[in-house]
C-alpha positions in Angstrom: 105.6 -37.9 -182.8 103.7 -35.9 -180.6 102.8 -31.8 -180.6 104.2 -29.8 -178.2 102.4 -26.4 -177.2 104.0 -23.4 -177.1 103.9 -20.7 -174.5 105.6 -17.4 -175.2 109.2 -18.8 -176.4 108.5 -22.1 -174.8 107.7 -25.8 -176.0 105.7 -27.2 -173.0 106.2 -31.1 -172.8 104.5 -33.3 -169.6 107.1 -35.6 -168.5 104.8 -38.6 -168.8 105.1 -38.3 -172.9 108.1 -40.1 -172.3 106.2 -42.9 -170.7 105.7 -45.8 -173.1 101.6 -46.7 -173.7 102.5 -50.6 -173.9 104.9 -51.0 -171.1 104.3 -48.6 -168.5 107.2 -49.1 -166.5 109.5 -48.2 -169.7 110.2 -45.1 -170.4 111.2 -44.2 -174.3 114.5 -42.4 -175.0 113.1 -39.7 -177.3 110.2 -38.1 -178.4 110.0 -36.4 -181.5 107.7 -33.2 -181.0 106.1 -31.4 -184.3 104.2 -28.3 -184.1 103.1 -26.3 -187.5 104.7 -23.0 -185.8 108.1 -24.7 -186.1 109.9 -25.5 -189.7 111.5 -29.0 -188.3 110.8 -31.0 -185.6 112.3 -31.0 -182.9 114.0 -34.5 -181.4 114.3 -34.9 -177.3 116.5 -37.3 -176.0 115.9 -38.6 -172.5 119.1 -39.8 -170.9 117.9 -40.1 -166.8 115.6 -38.5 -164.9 117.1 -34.9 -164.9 118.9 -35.3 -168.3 117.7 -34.4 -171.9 119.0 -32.4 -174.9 116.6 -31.3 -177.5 117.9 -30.9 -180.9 116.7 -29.4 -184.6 116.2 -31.8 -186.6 117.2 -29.8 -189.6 120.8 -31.1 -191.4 124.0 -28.7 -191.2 125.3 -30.1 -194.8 121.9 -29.2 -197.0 119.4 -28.5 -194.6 117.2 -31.9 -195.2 114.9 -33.1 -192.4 116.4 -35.1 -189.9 115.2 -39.1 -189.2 115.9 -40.7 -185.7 117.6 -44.6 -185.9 117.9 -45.0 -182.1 119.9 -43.1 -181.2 121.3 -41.3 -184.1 119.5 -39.1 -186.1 120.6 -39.6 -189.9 119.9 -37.7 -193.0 118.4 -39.5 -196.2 120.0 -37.1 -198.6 123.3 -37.8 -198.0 124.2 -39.8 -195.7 125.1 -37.1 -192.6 124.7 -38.7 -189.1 124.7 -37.0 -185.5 124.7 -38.7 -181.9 121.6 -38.2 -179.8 123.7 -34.8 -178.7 124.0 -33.3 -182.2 127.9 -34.6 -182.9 128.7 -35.3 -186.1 129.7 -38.7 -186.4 129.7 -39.1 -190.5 129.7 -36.2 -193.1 129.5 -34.8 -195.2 127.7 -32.3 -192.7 131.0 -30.5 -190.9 128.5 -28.6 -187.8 126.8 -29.7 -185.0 123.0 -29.4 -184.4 121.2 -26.7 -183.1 120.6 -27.2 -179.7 118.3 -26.2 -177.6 117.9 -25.2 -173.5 115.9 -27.5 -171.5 114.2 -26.8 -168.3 112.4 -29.2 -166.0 109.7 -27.6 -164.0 107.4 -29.9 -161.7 106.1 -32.4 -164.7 107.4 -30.6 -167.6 109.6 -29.9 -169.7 110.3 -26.4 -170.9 112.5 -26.0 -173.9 113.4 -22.4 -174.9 113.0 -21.9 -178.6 114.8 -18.2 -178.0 117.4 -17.7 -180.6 120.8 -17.9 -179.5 122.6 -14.6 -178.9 
């Protein structure tokens, strides 16, 4: 869990918070970032290099907070769970997560919290 800062309608992430503090040549496959601006946290998957998808980690069935279990995320009121891209992949919830952009800029990551049109 870490606390991203945000910029205007950013979330500014360095890069190396996906480096793992025991094994420094690992790198982990999501970060969860909290900040006390946001209602839920917000989950980051790191597939490569050039590749993540940040997602709300807010349930489309009741609205529950999301938990990450790998790389699902899973919801402990009723059982809802949604691939590391926001898929459902067991209900009850019917919707995909919210997703958000995400920008790679020299050693960040710059994920737009701008509400979808």
């Amino acid at each position: 869990m870490i606390s991203g800062a945000i910029k205007d309608d950013y979330i500014i992430l360095p890069l190396e918070d996906f480096m793992d503090t025991k094994y420094p040549d690992k790198k982990l496959s999501y970060v969860i970032i909290q900040n006390e601006s946001l209602k839920y946290p917000i989950c980051v998957f790191r597939f490569s290099e050039t590749e993540y998808e940040a997602l709300w980690m807010q349930c489309t069935h009741q609205g529950s907070q999301l938990q990450v279990f790998g790389d699902k995320l899973q919801c402990p009121a009723h059982g809802s769970e949604f691939s590391n891209q926001g898929l459902v992949q067991n209900g009850p919830a019917d919707q995909t997560l919210r997703k958000f952009p995400v920008y790679i800029e020299s050693d960040f990551l710059k994920i737009s919290l701008k509400k979808p049109v």
